[in-house]
N, C-alpha and C positions, 0 to 999 in steps of 0.2 A: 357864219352866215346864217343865213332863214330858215327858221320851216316851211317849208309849201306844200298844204295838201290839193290836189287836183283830184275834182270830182269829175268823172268823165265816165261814160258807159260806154265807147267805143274804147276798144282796147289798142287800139293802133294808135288814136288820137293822144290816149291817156300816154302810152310809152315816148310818142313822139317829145310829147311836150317833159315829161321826166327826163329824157337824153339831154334836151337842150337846156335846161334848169343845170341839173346835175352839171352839166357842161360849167356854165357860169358860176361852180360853187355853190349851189343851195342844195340842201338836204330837203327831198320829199318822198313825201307817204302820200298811195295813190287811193282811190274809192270811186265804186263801180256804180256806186245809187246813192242814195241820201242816206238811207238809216245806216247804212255804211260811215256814210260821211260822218253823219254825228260822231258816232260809237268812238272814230279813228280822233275827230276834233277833242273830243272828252280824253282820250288817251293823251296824244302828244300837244295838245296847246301850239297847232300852227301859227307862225308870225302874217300869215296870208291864206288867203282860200281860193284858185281857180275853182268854177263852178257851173258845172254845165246848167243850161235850164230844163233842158227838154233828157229827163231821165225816168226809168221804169219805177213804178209805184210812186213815190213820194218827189214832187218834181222839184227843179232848183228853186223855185221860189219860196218853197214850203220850207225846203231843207233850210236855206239862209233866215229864215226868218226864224225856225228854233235854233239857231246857231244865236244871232240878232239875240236871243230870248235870255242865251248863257254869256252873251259878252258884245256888249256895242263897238268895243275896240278892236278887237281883231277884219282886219281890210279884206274884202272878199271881189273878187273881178270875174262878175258875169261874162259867161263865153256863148254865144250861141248863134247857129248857121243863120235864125233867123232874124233880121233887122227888124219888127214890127214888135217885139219885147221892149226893143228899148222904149217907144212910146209910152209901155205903161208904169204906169203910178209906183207898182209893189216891187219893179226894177233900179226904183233909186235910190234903195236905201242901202245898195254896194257904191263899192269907189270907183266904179269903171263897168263899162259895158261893152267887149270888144262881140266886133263880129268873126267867126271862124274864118282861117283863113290858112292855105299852105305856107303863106308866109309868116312868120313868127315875129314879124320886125314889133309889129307892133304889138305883140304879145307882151314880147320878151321888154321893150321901152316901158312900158306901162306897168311892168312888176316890178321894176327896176325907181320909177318913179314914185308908186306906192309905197315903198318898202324905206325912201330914204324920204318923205313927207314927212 
């Protein structure tokens, strides 16, 4: 199965969403901030990126665009509580844009259709 790194700085959020991954078979590695995220992306070569936008110091858009920098093919799906991201410009260079939700339905559909695109 996949790699999936989830970027998330809420740590409840980030385990929530690693349980039900794990659950469905995918192996992931989690990160709390971006330069995080890099470091662990340059390590393992995830097959997918969950990615919060709103994180401490370097925020998801910054992070995805030096990700973007090392590799246009790896699929990355914007997660964020706020809907007024999607509107902009520098949000559509990921495969998805989901808004936060306790429900995963549509997390979990849309990784799932990334992943066999």
């Amino acid at each position: 199965m996949s790699k999936i790194l989830i970027v998330e700085d809420e740590e409840n959020i980030r385990l929530l969403y690693k349980e039900e991954l794990e659950d469905l078979g995918y192996e992931v590695i989690q990160a709390s901030d971006g330069r995080e995220a890099i470091k662990k992306y340059d390590l393992h070569q995830p097959g997918l990126i969950i990615l919060d936008i709103q994180l401490p110091g370097m925020d998801g858009i910054e992070t995805m665009n030096i990700i973007r920098e090392k590799s246009r093919d790896v699929p990355i799906i914007l997660c964020s509580a706020y809907g007024e991201y999607k509107q902009d410009m520098k949000t559509w260079a990921s495969e998805a844009y989901i808004i936060k939700s306790a429900d995963l339905k549509e997390l979990l559909a849309t990784v799932k259709k990334v992943l066999t695109a």
